[in-house]
C-alpha positions as CSV (number, residue, x, y, z in Angstrom):
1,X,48.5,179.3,55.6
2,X,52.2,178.3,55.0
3,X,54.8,180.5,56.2
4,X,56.3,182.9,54.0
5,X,59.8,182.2,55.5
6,X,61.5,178.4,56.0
7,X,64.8,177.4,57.4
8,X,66.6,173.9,56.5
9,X,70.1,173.1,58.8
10,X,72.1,175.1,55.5
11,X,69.2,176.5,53.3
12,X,66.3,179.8,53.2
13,X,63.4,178.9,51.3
14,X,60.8,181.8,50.5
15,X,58.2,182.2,48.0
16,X,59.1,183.7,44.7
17,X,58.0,187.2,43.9
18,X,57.8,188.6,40.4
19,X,61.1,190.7,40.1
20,X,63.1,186.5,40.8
21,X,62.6,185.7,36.9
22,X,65.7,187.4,35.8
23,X,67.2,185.3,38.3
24,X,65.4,181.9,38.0
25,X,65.5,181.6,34.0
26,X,69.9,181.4,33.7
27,X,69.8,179.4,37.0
28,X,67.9,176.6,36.4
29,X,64.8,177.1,34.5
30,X,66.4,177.2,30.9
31,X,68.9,174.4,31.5
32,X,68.7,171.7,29.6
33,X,70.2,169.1,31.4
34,X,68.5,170.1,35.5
35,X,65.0,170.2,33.4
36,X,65.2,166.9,31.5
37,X,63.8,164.7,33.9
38,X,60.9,167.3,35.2
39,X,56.9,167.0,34.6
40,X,57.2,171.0,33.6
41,X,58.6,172.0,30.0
42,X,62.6,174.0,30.3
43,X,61.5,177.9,29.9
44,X,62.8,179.1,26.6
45,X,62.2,182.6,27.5
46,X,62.2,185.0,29.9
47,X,58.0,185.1,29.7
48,X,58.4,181.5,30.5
49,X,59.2,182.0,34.0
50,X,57.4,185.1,34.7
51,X,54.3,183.1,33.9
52,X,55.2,180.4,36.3
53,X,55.9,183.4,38.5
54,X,52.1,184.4,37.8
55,X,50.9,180.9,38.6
56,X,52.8,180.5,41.7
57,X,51.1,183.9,42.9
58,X,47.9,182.5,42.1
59,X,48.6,179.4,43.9
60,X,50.0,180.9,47.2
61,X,46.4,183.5,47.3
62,X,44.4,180.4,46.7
63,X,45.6,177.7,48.6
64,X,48.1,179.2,51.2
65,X,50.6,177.5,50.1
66,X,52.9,177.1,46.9
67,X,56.2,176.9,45.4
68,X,58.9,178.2,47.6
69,X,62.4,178.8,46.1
70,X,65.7,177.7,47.6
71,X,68.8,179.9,48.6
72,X,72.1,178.9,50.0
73,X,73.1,181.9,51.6
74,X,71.8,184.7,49.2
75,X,72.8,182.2,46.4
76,X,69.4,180.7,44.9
77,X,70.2,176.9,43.7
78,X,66.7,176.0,43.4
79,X,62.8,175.8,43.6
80,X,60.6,173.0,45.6
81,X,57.0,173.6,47.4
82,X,53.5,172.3,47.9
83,X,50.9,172.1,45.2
84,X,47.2,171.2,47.1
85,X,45.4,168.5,45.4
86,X,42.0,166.9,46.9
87,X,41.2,165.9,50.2
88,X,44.3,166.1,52.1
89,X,46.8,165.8,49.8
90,X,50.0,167.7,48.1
91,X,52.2,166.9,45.8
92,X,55.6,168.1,46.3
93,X,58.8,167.8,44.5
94,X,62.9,169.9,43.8
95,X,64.9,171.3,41.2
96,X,68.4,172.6,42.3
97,X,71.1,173.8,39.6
98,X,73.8,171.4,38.4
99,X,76.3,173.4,41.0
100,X,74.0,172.4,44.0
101,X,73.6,168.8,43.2
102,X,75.3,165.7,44.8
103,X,75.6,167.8,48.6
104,X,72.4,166.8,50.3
105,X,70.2,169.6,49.1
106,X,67.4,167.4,47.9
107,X,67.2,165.4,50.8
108,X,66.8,168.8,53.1
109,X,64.5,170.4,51.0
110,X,61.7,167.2,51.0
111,X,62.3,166.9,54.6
112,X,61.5,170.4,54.9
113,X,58.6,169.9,52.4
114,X,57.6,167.0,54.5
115,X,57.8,169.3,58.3
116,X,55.4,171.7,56.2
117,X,53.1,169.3,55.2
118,X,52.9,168.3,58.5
119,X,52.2,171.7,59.5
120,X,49.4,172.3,57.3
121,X,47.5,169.2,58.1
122,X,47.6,167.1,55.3
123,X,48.0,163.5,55.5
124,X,49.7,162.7,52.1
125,X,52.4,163.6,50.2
126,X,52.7,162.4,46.2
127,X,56.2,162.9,44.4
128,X,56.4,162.0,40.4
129,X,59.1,160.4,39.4
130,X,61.0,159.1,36.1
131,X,61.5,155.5,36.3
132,X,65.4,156.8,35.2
133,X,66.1,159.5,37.4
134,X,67.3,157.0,40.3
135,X,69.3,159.6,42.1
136,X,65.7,162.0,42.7
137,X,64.5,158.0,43.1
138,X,66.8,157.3,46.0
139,X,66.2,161.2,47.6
140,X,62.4,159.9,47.8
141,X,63.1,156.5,49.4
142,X,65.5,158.1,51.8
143,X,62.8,159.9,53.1
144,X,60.5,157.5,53.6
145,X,58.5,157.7,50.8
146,X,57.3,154.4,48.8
147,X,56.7,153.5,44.9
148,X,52.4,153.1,44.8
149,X,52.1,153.1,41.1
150,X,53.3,153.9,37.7
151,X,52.3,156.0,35.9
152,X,51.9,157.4,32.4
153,X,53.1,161.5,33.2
154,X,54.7,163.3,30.6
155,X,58.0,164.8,30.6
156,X,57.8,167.5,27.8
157,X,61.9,168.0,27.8
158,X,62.4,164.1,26.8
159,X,61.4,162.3,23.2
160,X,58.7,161.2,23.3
161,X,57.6,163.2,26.3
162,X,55.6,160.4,27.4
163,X,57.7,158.3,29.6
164,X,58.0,155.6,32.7
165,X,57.2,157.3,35.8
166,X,56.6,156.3,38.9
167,X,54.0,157.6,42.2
168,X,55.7,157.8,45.4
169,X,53.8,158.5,48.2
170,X,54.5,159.3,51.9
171,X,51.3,159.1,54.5
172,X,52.2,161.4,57.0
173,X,51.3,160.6,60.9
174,X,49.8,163.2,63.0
175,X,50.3,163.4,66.1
């Protein structure tokens, strides 16, 4: 079980709860220009993000862990988390509002991602990631993690939604 409560040097990540939508949907959710390069469609309405709310729920009472979102200070910039897949594996990933990008955020946030991973025992991390988006590119490299594979993903906010992506992955030592 992941902790309900993380600390980053500058940030507060904890998981969402149902009343955040009000709050998620203007701040980064139903922006055009943070969702375009994401592997989840931009939320055209309010019912948008309460459903993701309602998967995230389901996905913290089933697995333990789940998507956490991000606050500097009591300002939320973003979301990020752990999504189990088999064996001992996760696949992580961020999303931070325009105002929160070019600072560093990213970079804490997968660390972080990366110390709870860690923590939970798994032994690989996987990160998607379009072939254009070189700044999320160089986040994922700066961290350690390395380009497997590409791959055919779809990113529903680009035409045509199927585009170049490419697999990063990150073994994880334990100690």
């Amino acid at each position: 079980m992941a902790p309900q409560l993380l600390h980053t040097p500058r940030l507060r990540l904890r998981p969402p709860r149902p009343h955040d939508a009000e709050a998620i949907f203007p701040r980064y959710a139903a922006d055009a220009e943070v969702t375009r390069y994401l592997s989840w469609p931009r939320h055209r309405t309010l019912n948008d993000t309460r459903a993701f709310l309602e998967w995230s729920a389901a996905a913290w009472q089933r697995d333990g862990v789940g998507p956490y979102l991000i606050y500097r200070e009591d300002d939320l910039i973003g979301s990020t988390g752990l999504q189990c897949m088999a064996g001992e594996r996760a696949l992580t990933g961020y999303v931070l509002a325009r105002d929160a990008w070019g600072q560093g955020y990213a970079t804490e946030v997968l660390r972080g991602m990366m110390e709870l991973a860690q923590t939970c025992g798994l032994r690989e991390l996987e990160a998607i990631c379009h072939a254009r988006h070189r700044a999320s590119q160089r986040v994922l490299e700066k961290c350690g993690f390395q380009p497997v594979r590409d791959s055919n993903q779809p990113f529903p906010n680009l035409i045509p939604a199927m585009q170049p992506a490419h697999i990063f992955i990150l073994c994880i030592a334990r100690p």
